[in-house]
N, C-alpha and C positions, 0 to 999 in steps of 0.2 A: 637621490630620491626624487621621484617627480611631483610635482608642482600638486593644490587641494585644487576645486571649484572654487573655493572660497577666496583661494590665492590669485589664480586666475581672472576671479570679478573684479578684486580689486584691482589691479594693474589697470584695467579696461577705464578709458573716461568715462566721466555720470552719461553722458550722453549712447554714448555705444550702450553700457551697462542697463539704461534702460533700454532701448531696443534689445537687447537680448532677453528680457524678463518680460516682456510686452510679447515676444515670438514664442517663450516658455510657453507662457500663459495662454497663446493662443492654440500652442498644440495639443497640449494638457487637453483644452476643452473640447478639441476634434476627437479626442480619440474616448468620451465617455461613453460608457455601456447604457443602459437602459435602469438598470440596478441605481448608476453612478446617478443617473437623470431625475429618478424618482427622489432617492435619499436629499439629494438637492435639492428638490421642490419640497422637504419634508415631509413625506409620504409612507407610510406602512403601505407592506403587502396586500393585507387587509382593506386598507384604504380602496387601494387600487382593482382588487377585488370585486367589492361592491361598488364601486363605480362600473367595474365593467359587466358584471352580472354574473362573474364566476365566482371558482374558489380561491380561497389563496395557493394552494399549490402550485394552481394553473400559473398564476400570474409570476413564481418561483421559476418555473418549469420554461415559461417563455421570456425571462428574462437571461435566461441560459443563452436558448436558442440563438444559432449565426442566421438562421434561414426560416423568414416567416412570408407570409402574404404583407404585401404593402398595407392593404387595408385594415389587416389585424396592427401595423404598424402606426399605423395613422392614427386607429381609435387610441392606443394606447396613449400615444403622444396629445392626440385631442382632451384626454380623459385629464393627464397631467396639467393644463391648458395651456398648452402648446400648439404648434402646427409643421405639420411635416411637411416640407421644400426638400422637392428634390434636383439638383445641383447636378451634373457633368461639366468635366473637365479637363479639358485638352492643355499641351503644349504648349501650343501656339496661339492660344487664345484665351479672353479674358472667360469665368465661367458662366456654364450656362443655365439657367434656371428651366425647370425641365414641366413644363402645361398641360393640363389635362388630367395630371394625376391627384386633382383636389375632388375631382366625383368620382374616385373609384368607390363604389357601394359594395360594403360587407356581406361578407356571405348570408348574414343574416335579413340585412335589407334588402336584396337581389332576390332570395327564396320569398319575402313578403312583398316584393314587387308582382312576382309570379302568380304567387296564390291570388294578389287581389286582382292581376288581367283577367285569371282563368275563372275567378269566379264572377267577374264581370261578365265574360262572354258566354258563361254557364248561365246566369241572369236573362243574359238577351234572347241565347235559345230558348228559355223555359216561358219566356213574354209574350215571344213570336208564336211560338206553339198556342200558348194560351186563347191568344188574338184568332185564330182559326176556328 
């Protein structure tokens, strides 16, 4: 009969034994979902919801999802009050912390950036005209 986890820990010195529970621990927390993040911060759907301006399904529906927009990423994490770092990681080198991706602006901030140039320069012709 082979051997439990529990048989196995024990055999191991305190010292190994925690390095192994220290490396659990740390994988455990690499691999949480969005769902797992939320529940963690003690957060309803609802919650999260209204924070972000939808409904709760939505925030069901994207916590599914494997593949979103970074910035839909970002708010959500922001919203939880957190912050998203994004990391790459090679072989052969220590990781790398990834720049530039703290302004990515939401699709919703990007379209009210828009509207308010265009109605700036809608402004300027309508001034210019006038001044004539």
């Amino acid at each position: 009969m082979g051997k439990t986890y529990e048989d196995l820990m024990a055999e191991l010195s305190p010292e190994r034994r925690a390095r192994v529970e220290a490396r659990t621990a740390e994988l455990i927390a690499e691999e949480q979902s969005l769902r797992d993040l939320r529940q963690a911060r003690q957060l309803t759907q609802q919650h999260m919801a209204k924070k972000l301006g939808v409904k709760q399904h939505s925030i069901s529906r994207l916590e599914q999802r494997s593949d979103m927009l970074l910035s839909t990423l970002r708010d959500y994490v922001g919203k939880m009050g957190g912050e998203l770092v994004l990391t790459a990681r090679f072989p052969d080198r220590d990781p790398v912390r990834l720049a530039g991706f703290g302004d990515i602006a939401g699709p919703q901030r990007a379209r009210k950036s828009r509207t308010a140039a265009a109605q700036a320069r809608s402004h300027h012709v309508r001034f210019a005209r006038a001044k004539r």
